[in-house]
Backbone as CSV, one residue per row, in Angstrom:
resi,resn,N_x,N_y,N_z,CA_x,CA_y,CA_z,C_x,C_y,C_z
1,UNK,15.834,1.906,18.551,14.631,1.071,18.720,13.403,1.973,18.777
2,UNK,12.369,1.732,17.996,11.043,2.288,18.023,10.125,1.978,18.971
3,UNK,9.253,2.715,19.428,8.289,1.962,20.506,6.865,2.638,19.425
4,UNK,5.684,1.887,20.628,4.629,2.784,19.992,3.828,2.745,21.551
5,UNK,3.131,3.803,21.227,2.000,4.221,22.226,0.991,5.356,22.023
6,UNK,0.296,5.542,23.076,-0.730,7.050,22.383,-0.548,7.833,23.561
7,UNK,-0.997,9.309,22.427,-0.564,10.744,23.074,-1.635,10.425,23.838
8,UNK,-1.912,10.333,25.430,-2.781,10.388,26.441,-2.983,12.312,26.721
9,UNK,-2.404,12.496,26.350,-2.148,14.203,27.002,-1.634,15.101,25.705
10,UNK,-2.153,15.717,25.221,-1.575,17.100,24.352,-2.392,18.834,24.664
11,UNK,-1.150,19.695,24.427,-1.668,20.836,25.026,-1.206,21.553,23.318
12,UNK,-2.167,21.595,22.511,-1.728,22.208,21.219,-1.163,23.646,21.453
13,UNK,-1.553,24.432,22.214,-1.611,26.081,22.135,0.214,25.752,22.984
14,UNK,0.958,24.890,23.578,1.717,25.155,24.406,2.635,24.185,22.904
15,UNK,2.251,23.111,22.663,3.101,22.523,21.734,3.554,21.230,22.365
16,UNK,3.035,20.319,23.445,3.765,19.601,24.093,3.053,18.588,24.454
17,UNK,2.963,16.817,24.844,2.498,16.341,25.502,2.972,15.338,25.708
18,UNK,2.062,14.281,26.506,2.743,12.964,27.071,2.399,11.552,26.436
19,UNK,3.037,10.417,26.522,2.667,9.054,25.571,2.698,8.084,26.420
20,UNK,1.679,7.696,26.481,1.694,6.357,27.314,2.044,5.431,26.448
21,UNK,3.472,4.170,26.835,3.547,3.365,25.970,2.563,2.380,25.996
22,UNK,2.522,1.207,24.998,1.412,0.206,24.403,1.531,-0.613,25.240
23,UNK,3.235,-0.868,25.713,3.407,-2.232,26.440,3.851,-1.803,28.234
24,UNK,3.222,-0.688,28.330,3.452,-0.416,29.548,4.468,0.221,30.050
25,UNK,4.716,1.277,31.199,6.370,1.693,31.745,5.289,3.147,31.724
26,UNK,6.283,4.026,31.485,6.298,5.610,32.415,6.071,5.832,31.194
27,UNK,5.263,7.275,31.371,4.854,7.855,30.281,5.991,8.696,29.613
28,UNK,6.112,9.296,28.299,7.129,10.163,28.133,6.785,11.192,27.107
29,UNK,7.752,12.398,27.789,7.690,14.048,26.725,7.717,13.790,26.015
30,UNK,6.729,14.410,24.673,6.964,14.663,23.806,6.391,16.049,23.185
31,UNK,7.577,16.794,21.848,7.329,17.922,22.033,6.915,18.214,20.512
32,UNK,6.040,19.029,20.409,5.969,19.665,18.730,6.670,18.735,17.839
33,UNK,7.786,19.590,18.213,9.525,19.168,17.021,9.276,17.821,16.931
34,UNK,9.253,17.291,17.611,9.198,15.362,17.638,8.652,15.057,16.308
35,UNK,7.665,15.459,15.487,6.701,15.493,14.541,7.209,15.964,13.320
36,UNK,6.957,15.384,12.152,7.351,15.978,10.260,6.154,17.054,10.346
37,UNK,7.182,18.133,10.109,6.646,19.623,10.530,5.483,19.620,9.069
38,UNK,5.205,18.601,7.435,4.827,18.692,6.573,3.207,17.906,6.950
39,UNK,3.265,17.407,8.134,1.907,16.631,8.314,0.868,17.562,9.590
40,UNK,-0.069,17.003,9.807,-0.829,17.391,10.762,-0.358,17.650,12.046
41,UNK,-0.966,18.203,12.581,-0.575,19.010,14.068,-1.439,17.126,14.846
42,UNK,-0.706,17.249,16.033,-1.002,15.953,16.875,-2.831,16.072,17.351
43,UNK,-2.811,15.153,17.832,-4.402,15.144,18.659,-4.291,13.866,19.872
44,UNK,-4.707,14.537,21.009,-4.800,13.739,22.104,-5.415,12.345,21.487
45,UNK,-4.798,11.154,21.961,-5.241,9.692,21.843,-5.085,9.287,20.719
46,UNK,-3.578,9.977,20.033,-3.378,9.266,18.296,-2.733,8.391,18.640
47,UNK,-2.559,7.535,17.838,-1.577,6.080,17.928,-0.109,6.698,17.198
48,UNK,0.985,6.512,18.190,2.435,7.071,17.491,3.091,5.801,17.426
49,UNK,4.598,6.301,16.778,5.177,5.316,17.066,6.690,6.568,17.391
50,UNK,7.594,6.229,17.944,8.752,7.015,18.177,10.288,6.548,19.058
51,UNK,11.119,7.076,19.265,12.022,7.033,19.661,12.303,7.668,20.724
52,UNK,13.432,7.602,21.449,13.450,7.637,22.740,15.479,8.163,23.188
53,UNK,15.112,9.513,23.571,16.745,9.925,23.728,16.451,11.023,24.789
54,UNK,17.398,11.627,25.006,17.223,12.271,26.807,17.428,13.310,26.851
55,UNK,17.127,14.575,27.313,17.089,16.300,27.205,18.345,16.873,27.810
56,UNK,18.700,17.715,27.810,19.716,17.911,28.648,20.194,17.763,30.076
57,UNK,19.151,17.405,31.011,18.933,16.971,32.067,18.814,15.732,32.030
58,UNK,19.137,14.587,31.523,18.284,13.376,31.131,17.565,12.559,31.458
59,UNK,16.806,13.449,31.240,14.951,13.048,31.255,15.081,12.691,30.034
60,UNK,13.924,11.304,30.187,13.576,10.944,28.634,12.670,11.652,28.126
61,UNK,12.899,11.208,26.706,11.907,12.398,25.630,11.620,11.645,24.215
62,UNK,10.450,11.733,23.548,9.853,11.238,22.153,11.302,12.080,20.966
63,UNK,11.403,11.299,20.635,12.161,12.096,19.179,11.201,11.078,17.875
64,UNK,11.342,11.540,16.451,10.981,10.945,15.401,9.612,10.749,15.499
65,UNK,9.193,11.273,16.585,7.319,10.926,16.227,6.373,10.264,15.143
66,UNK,6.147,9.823,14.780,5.242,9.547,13.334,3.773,9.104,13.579
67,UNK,2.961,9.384,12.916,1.012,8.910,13.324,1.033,7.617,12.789
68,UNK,0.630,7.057,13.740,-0.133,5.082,13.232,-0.849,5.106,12.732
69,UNK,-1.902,6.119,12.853,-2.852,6.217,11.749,-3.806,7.531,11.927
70,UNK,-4.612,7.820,10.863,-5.046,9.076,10.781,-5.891,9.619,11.632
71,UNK,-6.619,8.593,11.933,-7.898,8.916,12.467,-8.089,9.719,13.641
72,UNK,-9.044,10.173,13.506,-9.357,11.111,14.714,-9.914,10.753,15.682
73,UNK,-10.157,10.915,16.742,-10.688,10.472,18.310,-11.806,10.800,17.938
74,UNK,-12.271,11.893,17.600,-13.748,12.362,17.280,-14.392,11.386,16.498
75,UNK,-13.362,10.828,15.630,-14.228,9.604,14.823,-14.651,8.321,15.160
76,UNK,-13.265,8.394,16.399,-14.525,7.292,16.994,-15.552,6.967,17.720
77,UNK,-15.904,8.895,18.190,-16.581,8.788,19.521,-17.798,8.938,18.711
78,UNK,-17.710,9.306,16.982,-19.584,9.958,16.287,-19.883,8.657,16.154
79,UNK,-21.144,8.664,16.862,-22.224,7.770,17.002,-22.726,7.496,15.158
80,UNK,-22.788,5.679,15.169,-22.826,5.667,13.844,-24.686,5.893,13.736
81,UNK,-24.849,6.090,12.266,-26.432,6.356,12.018,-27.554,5.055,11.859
82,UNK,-28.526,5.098,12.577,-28.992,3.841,12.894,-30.187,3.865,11.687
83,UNK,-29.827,2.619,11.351,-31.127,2.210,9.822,-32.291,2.223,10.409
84,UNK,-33.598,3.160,9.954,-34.719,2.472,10.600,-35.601,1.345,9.691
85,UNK,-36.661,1.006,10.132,-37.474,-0.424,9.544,-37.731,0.351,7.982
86,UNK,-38.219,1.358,7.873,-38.104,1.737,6.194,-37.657,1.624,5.441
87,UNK,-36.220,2.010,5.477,-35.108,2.191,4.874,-35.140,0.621,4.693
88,UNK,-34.705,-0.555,5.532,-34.874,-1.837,5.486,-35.599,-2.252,4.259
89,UNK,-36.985,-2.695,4.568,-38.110,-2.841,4.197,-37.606,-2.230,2.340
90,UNK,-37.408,-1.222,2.367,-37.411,-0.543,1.059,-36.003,-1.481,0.081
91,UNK,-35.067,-1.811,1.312,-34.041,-2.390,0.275,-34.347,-4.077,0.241
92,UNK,-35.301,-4.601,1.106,-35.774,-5.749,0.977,-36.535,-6.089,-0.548
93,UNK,-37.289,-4.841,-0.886,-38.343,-5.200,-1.999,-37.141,-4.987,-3.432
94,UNK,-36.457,-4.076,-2.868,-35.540,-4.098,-3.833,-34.761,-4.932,-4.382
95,UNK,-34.107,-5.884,-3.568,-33.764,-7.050,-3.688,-34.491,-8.446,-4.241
96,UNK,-35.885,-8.436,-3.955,-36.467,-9.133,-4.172,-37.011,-8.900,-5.689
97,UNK,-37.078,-7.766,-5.874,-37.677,-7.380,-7.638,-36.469,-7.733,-8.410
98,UNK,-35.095,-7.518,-7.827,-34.127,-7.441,-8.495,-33.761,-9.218,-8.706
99,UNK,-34.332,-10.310,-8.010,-34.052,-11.722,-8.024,-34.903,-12.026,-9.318
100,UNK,-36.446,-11.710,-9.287,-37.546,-11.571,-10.303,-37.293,-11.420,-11.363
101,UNK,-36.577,-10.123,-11.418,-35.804,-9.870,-12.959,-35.300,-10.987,-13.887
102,UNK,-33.850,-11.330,-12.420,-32.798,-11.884,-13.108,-33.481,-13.202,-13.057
103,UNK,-34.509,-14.114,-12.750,-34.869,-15.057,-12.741,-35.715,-14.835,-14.672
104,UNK,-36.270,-14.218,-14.406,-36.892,-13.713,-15.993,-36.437,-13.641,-17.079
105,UNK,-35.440,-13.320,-16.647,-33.981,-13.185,-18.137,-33.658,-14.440,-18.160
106,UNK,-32.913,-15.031,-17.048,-32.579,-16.489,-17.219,-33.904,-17.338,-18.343
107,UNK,-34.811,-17.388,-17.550,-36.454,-17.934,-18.361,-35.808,-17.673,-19.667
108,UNK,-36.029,-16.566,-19.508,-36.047,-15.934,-21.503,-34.803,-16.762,-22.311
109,UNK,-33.782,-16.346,-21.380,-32.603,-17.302,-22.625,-32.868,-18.101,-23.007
110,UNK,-33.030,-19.375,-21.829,-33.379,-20.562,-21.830,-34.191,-20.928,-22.660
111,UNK,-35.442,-20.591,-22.862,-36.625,-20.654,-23.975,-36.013,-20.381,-25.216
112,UNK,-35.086,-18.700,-25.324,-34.719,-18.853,-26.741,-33.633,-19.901,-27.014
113,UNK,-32.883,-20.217,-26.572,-31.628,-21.608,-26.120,-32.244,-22.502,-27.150
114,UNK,-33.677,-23.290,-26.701,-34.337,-24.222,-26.837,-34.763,-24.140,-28.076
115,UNK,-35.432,-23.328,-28.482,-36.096,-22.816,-30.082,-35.171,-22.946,-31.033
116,UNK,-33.690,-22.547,-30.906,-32.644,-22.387,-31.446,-32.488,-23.761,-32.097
117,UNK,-32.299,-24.536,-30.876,-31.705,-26.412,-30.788,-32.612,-27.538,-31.754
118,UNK,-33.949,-27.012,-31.465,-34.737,-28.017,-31.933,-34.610,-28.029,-33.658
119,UNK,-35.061,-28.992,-34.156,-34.967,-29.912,-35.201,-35.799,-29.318,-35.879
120,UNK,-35.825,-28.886,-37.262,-36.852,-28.581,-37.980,-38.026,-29.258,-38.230
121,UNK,-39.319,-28.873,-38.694,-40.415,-29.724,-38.673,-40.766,-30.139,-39.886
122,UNK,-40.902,-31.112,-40.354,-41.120,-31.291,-41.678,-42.312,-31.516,-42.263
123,UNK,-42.326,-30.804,-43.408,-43.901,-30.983,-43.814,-44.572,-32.008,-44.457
124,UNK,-45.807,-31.984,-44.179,-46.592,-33.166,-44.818,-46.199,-33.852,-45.233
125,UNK,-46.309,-33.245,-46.960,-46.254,-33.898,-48.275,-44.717,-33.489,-48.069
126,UNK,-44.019,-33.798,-47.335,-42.672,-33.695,-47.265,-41.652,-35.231,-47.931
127,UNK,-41.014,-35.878,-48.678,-41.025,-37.057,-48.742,-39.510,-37.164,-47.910
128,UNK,-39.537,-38.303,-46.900,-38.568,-38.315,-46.244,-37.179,-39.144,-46.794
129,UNK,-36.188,-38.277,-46.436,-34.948,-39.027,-47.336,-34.233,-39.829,-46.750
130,UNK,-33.994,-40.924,-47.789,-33.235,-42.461,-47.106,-32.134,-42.937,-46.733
131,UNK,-31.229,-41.245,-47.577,-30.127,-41.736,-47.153,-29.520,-40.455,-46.711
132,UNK,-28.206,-40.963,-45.606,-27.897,-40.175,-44.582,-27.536,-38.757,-44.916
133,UNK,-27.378,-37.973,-44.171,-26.755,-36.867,-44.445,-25.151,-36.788,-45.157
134,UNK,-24.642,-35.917,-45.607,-23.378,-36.389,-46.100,-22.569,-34.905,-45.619
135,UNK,-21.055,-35.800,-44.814,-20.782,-34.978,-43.943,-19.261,-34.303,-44.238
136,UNK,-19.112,-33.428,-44.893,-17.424,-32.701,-45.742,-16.273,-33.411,-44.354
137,UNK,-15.147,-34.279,-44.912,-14.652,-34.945,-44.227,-13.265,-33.628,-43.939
138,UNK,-13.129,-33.678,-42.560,-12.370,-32.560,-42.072,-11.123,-32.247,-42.801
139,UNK,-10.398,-31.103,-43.391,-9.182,-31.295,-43.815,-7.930,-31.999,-43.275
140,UNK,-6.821,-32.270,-43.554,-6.112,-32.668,-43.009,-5.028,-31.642,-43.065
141,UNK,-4.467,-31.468,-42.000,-3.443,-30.552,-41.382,-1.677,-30.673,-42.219
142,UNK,-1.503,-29.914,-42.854,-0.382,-29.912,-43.586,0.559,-29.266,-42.912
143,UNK,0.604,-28.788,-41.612,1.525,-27.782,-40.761,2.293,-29.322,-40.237
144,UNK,3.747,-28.283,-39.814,4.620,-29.704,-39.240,4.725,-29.016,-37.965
145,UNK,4.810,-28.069,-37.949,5.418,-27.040,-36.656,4.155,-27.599,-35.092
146,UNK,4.770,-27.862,-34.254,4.375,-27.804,-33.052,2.997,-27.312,-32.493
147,UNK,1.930,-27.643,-32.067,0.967,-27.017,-31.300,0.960,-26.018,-30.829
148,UNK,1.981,-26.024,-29.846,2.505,-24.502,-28.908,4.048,-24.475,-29.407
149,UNK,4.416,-22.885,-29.447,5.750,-22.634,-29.758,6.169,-22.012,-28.616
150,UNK,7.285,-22.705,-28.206,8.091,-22.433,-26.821,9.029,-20.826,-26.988
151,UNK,9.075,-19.969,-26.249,9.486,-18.399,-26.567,11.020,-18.447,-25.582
152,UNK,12.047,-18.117,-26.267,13.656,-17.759,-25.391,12.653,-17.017,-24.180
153,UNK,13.624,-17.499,-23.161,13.312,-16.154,-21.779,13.849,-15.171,-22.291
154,UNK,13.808,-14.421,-21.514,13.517,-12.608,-21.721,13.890,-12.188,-20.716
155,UNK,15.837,-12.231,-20.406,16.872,-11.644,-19.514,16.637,-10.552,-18.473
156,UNK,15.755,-10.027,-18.980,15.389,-9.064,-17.827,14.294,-9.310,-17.209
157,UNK,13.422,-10.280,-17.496,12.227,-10.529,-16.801,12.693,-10.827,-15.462
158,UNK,13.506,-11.914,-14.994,14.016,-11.708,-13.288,14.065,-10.554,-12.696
159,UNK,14.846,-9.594,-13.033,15.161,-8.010,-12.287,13.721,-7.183,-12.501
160,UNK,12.732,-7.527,-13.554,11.338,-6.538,-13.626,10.385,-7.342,-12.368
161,UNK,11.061,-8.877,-11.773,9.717,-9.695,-11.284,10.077,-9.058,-10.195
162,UNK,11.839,-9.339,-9.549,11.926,-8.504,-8.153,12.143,-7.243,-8.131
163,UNK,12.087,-6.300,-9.343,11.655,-4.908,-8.650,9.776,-4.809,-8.067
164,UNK,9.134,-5.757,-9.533,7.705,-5.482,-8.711,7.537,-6.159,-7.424
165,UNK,8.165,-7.199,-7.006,7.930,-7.724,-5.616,7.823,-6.794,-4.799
166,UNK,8.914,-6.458,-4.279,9.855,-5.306,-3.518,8.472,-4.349,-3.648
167,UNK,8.237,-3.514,-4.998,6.837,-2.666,-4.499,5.933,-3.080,-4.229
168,UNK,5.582,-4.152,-4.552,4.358,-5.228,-4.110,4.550,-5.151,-2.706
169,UNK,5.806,-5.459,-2.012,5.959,-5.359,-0.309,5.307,-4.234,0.130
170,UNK,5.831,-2.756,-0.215,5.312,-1.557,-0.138,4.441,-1.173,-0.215
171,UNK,3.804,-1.675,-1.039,1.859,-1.357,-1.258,1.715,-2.091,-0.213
172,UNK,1.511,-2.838,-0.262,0.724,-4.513,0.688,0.795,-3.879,2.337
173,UNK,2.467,-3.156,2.441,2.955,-2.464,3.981,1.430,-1.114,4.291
174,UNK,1.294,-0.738,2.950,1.092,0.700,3.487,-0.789,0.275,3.816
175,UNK,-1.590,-0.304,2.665,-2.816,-1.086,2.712,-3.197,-1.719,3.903
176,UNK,-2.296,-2.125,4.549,-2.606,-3.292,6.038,-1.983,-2.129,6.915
177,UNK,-1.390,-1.396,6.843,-1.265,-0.347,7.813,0.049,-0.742,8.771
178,UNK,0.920,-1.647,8.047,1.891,-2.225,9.002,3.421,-1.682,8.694
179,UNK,3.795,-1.613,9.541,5.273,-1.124,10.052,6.391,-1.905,10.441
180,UNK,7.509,-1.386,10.277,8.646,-2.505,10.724,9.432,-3.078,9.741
181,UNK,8.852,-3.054,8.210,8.804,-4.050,7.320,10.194,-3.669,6.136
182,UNK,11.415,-4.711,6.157,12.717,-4.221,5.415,11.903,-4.142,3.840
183,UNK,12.472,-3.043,3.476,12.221,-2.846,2.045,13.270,-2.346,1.157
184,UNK,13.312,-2.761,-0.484,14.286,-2.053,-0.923,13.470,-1.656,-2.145
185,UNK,13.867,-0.688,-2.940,12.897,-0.473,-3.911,14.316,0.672,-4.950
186,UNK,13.597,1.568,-6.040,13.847,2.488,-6.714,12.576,3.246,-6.952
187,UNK,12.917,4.947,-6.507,12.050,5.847,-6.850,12.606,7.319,-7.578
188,UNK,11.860,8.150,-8.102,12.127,9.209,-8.916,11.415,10.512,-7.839
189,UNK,12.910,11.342,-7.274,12.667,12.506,-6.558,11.620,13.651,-6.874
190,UNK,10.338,13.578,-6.487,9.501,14.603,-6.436,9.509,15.881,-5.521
191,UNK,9.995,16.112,-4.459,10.088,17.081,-4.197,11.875,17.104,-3.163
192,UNK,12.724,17.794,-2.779,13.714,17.828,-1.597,12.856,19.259,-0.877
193,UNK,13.611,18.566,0.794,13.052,18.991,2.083,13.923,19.766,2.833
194,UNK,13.961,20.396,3.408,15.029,20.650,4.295,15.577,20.025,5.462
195,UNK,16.768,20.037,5.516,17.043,18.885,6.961,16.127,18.874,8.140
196,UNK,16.055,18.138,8.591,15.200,17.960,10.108,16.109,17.959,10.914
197,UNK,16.954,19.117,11.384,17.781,19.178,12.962,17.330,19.305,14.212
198,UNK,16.389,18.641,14.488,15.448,18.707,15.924,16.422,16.927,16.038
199,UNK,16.688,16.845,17.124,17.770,15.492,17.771,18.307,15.062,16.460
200,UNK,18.537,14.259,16.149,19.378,13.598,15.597,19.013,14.106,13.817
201,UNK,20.367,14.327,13.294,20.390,15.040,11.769,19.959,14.518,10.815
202,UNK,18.440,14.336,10.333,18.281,14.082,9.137,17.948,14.706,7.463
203,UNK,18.481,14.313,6.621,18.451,14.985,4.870,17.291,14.056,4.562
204,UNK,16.225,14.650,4.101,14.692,14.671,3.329,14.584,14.579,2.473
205,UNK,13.663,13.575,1.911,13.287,13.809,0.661,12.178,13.407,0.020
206,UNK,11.307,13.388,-1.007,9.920,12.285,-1.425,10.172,11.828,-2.448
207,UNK,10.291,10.478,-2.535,9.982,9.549,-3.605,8.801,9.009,-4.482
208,UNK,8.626,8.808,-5.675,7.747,8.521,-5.946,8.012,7.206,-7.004
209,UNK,7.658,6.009,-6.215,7.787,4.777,-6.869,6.837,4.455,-8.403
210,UNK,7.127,3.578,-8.543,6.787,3.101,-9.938,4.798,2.750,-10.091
211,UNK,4.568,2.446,-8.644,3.580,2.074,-8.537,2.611,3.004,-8.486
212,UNK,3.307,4.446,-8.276,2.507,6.349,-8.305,2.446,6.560,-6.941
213,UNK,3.014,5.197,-5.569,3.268,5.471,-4.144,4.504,6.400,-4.108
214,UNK,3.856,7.388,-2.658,4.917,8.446,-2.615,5.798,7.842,-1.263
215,UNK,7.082,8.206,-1.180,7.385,7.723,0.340,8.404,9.102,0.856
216,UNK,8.686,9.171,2.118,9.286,10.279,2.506,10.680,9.452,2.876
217,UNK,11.437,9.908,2.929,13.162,9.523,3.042,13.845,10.374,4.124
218,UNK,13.982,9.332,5.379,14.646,9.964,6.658,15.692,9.550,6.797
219,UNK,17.023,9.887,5.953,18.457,9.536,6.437,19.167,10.564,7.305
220,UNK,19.617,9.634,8.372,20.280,9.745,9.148,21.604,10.356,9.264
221,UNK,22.037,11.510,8.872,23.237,12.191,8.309,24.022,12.476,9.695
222,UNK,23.470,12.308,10.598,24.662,12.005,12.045,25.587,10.645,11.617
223,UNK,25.034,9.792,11.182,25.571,8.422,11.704,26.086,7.985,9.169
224,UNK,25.621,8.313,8.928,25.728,8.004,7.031,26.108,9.453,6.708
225,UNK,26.906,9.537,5.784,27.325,10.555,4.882,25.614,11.311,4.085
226,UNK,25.408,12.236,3.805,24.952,13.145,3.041,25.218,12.583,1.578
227,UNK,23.908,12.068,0.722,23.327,12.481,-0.521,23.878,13.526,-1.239
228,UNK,24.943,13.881,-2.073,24.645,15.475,-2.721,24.605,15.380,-3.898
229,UNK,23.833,16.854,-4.272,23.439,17.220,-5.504,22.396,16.331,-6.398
230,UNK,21.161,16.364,-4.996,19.467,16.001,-4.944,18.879,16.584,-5.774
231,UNK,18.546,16.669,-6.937,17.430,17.148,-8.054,16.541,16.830,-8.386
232,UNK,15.285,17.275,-7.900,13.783,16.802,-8.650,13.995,16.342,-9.870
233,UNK,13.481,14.403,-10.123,13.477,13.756,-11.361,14.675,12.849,-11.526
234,UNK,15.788,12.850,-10.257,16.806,12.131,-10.221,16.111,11.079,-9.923
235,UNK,16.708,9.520,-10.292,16.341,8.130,-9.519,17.491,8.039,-8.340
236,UNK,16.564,7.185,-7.169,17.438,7.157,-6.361,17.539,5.592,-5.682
237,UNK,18.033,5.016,-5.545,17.640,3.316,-4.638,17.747,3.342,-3.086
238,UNK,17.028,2.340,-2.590,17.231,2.647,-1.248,17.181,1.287,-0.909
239,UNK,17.598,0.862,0.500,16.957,-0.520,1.039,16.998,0.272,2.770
240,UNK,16.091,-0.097,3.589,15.792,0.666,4.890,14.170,-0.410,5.625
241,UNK,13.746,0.290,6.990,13.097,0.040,7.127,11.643,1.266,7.362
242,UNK,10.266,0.149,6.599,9.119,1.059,6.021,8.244,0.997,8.003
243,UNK,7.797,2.562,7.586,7.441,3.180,8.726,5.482,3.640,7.842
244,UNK,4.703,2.867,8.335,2.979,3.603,7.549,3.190,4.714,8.347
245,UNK,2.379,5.403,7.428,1.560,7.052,7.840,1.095,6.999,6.888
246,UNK,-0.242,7.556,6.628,-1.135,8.346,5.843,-1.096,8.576,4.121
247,UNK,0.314,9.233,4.435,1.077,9.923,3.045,1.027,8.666,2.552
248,UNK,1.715,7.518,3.075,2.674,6.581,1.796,3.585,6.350,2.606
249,UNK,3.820,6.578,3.396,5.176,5.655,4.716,6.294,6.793,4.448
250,UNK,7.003,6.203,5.807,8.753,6.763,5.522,9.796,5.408,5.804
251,UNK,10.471,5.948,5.661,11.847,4.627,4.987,12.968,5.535,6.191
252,UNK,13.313,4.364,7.064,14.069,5.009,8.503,15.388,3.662,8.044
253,UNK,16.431,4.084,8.755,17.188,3.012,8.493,17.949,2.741,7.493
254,UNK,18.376,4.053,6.758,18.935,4.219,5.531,20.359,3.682,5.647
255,UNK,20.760,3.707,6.779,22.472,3.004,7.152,22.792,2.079,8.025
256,UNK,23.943,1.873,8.287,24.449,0.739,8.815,23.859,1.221,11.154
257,UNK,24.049,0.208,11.392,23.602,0.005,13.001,25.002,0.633,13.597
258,UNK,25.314,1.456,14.211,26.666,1.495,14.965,26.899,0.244,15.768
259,UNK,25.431,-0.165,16.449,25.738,-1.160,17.626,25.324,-2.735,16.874
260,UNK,25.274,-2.527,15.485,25.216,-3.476,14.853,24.657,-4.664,15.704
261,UNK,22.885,-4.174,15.744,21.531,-4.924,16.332,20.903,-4.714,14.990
262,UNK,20.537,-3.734,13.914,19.321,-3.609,13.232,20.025,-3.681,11.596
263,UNK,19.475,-4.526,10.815,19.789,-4.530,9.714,19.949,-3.289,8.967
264,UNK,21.160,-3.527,8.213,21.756,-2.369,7.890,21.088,-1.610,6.205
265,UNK,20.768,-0.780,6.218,20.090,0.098,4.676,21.764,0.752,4.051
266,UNK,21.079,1.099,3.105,21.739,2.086,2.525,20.707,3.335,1.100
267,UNK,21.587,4.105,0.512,21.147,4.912,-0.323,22.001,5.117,-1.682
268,UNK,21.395,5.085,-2.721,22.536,5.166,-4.109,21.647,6.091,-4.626
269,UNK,23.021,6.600,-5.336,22.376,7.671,-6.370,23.604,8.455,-7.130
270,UNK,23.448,8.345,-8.539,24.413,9.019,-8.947,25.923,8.200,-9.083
271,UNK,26.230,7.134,-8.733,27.154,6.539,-8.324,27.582,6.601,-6.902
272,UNK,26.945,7.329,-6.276,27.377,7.565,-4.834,26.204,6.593,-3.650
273,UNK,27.360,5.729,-2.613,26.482,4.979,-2.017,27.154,5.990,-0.945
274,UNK,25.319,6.042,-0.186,25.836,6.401,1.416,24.778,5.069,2.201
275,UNK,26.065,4.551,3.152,25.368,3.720,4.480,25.810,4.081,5.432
C-alpha cells in the first residue's frame, strides 16, 4: 500500500529525513536510498508518495519514494510580479485598436459583399427585354451507384482503438498529475537500468510508448521472476499500476498481490510472461 505525504524535515549533506503523512499518524524515516537514484536529490516540503517497511530494529521507514510533483518550495514562496497601471493602460489601448481594426475589415467585406450582389445597371438607350431569361435545364444523373458507398471494417481497427485508449489513459494520468491509475499499454526499450536493491528487489527499465511518453518500469523481482535478455529497441507489454513524476510516470505493480488485495500486473516480452 502507498501512502503520500511531505518531507517536513530533510538534512541533504547527512542524506536523511522525515514525512509527515497527508492523512495524519507519526511521522516516518526516510533515507536517500528511498529515492530513483536517476532523478533529483529531495527538498524539504516536496509532496511524496511511498511505502512503508521496518529497519532492522522495526522502526518504520519510507521505501520506494517517488516526487508528486516537481516543484520547488522556493517556487512557491517567489512573490509573483505585480502589473502596474502602465503596463495595463498600454494593453487596454491595445485591445481597443485591435477591435477598430477588426471592426474595419468586417466594414470592408461587407461593402465589397454588396457591390458584388447587386444587379447590373442598365443603360439608357438600353431596350429592355421581354422575355425571360433562359435557364440550361440541369443534367440528369446517369450514375446508378449509391450516394455514399459503405467501406468493409478494417479487422484491426478494434486492437489500434484500444491500444490508443490505454495511451490515451497514460497521457491524460501524467497531464492531470494523477496516480493510482491501472494501465496496460506496449512500449519500445530505450534505455536498461540497473537493479534497485535498496528494500525490496527491483529490475529497471524505460519505455518509450507510441505516443513519444517515456515511462520507467519497477518490477518487483522479490515477489515475479526476472525479464531476461533486455535489449535497447525490444517491445515489451505491461499492465501495472501508473505512479506521475515529472519524467513520464513509473508503472509499480508489475505482478500478482501475494495477499491478493491489489490487482494483479504482469510483463511480456519475447514470449516470456513474468507476474
Amino acid at each position: 500500500m502507498r501512502h503520500k505525504g511531505r518531507l517536513t524535515e530533510w538534512n541533504d549533506d547527512r542524506g536523511f529525513g522525515f514525512i509527515n503523512p497527508l492523512d495524519g499518524g507519526s511521522r516516518v524515516f526516510v533515507h536517500i536510498s528511498a529515492f530513483p537514484h536517476e532523478y533529483r536529490r529531495p527538498l524539504a516540503m516536496d509532496l511524496v508518495t511511498y511505502a512503508i517497511s521496518q529497519d532492522e530494529r522495526g522502526r518504520p521507514r519510507a521505501t520506494e519514494a517517488l516526487f508528486l510533483t516537481p516543484t520547488r518550495t522556493s517556487d512557491h514562496m517567489r512573490p509573483r510580479p505585480v502589473v502596474g497601471a502602465a503596463p495595463r493602460l498600454v494593453s487596454i489601448m491595445l485591445l481597443l485598436l485591435a477591435v477598430v481594426v477588426g471592426v474595419a475589415l468586417v466594414t470592408t467585406v461587407l461593402l465589397q459583399t454588396g457591390e458584388s450582389t447587386r444587379p447590373p445597371t442598365r443603360a439608357a438607350n438600353e431596350p429592355e427585354s421581354s422575355s425571360p431569361p433562359v435557364t440550361a435545364p440541369a443534367p440528369l444523373s446517369t450514375s446508378t451507384e449509391p450516394a455514399t458507398t459503405l467501406r468493409e471494417p478494417n479487422p484491426t481497427l478494434s486492437d489500434s482503438r484500444t491500444r490508443t485508449a490505454s495511451t490515451d489513459a497514460i497521457g491524460n494520468a501524467f497531464r492531470s498529475s494523477t496516480s493510482g491509475v491501472q494501465v496496460a499499454d506496449t512500449g519500445l526499450i530505450v534505455r536498461v537500468l540497473p537493479d534497485d536493491s535498496v528494500g525490496a528487489r527491483h529490475q529497471r527499465f524505460i519505455l518509450r510508448l507510441a505516443s513519444g511518453q517515456t515511462l520507467l518500469i519497477a518490477h518487483n523481482i522479490d515477489i515475479a521472476p526476472r525479464l531476461s535478455d533486455l535489449n535497447v529497441g525490444d517491445s515489451v507489454e505491461f499492465k501495472g499500476e501508473y505512479e506521475w513524476n515529472a519524467q513520464g510516470g513509473v508503472i509499480h505493480w508489475t505482478h500478482h498481490d501475494p495477499q491478493g488485495k491489489h490487482a494483479a500486473g504482469w510483463l511480456k516480452h519475447n514470449g516470456q510472461t513474468s507476474n
